[in-house]
C-alpha positions in Angstrom: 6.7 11.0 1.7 10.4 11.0 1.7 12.8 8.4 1.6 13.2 7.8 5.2 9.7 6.8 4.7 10.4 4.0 2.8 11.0 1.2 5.5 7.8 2.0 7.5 5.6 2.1 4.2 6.8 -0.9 3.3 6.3 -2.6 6.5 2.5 -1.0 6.4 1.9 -2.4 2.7 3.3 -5.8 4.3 1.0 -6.0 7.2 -2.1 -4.7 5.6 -2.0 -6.1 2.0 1.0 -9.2 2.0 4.5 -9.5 2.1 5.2 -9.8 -1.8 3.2 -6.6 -2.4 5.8 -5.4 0.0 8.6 -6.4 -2.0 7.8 -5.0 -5.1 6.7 -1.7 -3.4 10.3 -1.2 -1.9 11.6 -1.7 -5.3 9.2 1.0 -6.8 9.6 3.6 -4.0 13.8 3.3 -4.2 13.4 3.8 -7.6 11.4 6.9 -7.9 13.9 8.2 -5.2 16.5 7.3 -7.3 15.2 9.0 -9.7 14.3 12.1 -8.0 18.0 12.2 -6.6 19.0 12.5 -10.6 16.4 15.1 -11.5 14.4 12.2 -13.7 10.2 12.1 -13.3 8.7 8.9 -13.1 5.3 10.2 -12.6 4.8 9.2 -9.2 3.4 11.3 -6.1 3.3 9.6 -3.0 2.6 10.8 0.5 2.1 9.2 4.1 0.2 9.8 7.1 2.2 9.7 10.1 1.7 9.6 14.4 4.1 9.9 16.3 6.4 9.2 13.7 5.4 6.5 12.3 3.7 5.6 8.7 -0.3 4.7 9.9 -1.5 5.6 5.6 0.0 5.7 2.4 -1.4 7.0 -0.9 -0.1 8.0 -4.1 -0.6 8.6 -7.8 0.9 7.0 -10.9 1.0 9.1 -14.2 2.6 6.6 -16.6 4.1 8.9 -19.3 2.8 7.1 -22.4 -0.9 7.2 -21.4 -3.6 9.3 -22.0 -2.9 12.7 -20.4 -6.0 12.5 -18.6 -5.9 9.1 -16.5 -3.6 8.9 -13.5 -3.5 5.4 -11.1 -3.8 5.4 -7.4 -0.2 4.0 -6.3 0.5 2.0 -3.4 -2.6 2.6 -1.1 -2.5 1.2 2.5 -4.1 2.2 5.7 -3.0 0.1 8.8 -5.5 -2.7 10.0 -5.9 -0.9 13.6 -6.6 1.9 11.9 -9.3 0.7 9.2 -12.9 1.3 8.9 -12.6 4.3 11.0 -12.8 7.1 7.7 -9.2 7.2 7.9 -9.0 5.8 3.8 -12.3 7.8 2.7 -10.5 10.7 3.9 -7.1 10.3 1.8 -8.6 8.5 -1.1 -10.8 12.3 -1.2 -7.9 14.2 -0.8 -5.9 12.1 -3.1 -8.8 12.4 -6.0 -9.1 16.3 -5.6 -5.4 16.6 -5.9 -5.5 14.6 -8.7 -8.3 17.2 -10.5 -6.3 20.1 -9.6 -3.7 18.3 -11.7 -5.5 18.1 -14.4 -6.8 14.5 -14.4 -9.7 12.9 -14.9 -10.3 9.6 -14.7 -8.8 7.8 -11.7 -7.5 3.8 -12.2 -6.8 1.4 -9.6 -5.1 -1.9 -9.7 -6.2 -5.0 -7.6 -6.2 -8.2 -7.5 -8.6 -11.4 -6.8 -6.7 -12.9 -3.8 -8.7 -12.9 -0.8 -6.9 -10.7 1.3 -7.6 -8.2 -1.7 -11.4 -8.6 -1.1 -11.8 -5.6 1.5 -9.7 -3.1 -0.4 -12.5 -4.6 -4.0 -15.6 -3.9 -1.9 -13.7 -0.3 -0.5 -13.2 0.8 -3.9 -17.2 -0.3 -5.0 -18.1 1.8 -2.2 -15.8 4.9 -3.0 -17.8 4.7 -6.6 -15.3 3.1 -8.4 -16.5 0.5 -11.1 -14.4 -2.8 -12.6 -13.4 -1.5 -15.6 -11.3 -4.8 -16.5 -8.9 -8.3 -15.4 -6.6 -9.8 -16.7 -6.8 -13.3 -16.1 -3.8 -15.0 -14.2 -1.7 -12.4 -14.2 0.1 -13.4 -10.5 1.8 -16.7 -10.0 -0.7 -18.8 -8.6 -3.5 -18.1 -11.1 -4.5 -14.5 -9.9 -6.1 -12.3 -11.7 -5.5 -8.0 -11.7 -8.7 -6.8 -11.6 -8.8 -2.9 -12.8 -11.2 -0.4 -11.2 -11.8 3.5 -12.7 -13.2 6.5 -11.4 -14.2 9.5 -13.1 -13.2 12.3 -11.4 -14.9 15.1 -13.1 
């Protein structure tokens, strides 16, 4: 992903998870180009798949620098709704996992939440083997709760 990237990811986090997800993804993704720009790592690794120029997946990892060496976070995972259900996020969230072993990771965290339109991408990571590992409780306005799912990865 670069940063020309970062208007249609954003629109794709929009449409597929919600508008305020949206938000808060722009600010990450100009930050970590910011940083890149000043030769700082923030940990992150995010990449998109693209037709005919435009962003249809997005999927990256989070390393937070003050964890455990061996957990890494999926970052900012959206597939387009036209494009769902079709193996199109099996196939990144694979690719994604084995990069993330060849990096020297090994346990694979997620972070979710219990609105409803969250619901499909909490029954998506069940399916992909991931299990809750933890919530906290109301941690969004409006009472929502972050639910955490993990994955071993080797």
């Amino acid at each position: 992903m670069g940063e020309k990237d970062i208007e249609d990811a954003c629109r794709l986090i929009a449409e597929s998870m919600n508008p305020d997800e949206a938000k808060w993804a722009e600010k990450t993704m100009h930050f970590h180009f910011g940083c890149k720009k000043h030769g700082l790592y923030d940990g992150r690794y995010y990449f998109v798949h693209s037709v005919e120029k435009r962003v249809k997946a997005l999927i990256g990892l989070h390393h937070y620098e003050w964890g455990p060496e061996e957990n890494v976070w999926l970052a900012w995972f959206a597939v387009k709704p036209s494009c769902q259900e079709k193996g199109m996020g099996r196939a990144l969230l694979k690719s994604v996992q084995e990069l993330a072993v060849r990096m020297g990771f090994s346990k694979l965290f997620v972070e979710t939440y219990s609105q409803p339109e969250f619901r499909k991408a909490r029954k998506f990571y069940k399916a992909c083997g991931f299990e809750k590992a933890g919530e906290i409780k109301n941690y969004l306005p409006g009472s929502h709760d972050m639910i955490v799912f993990k994955k071993d990865l080797v």
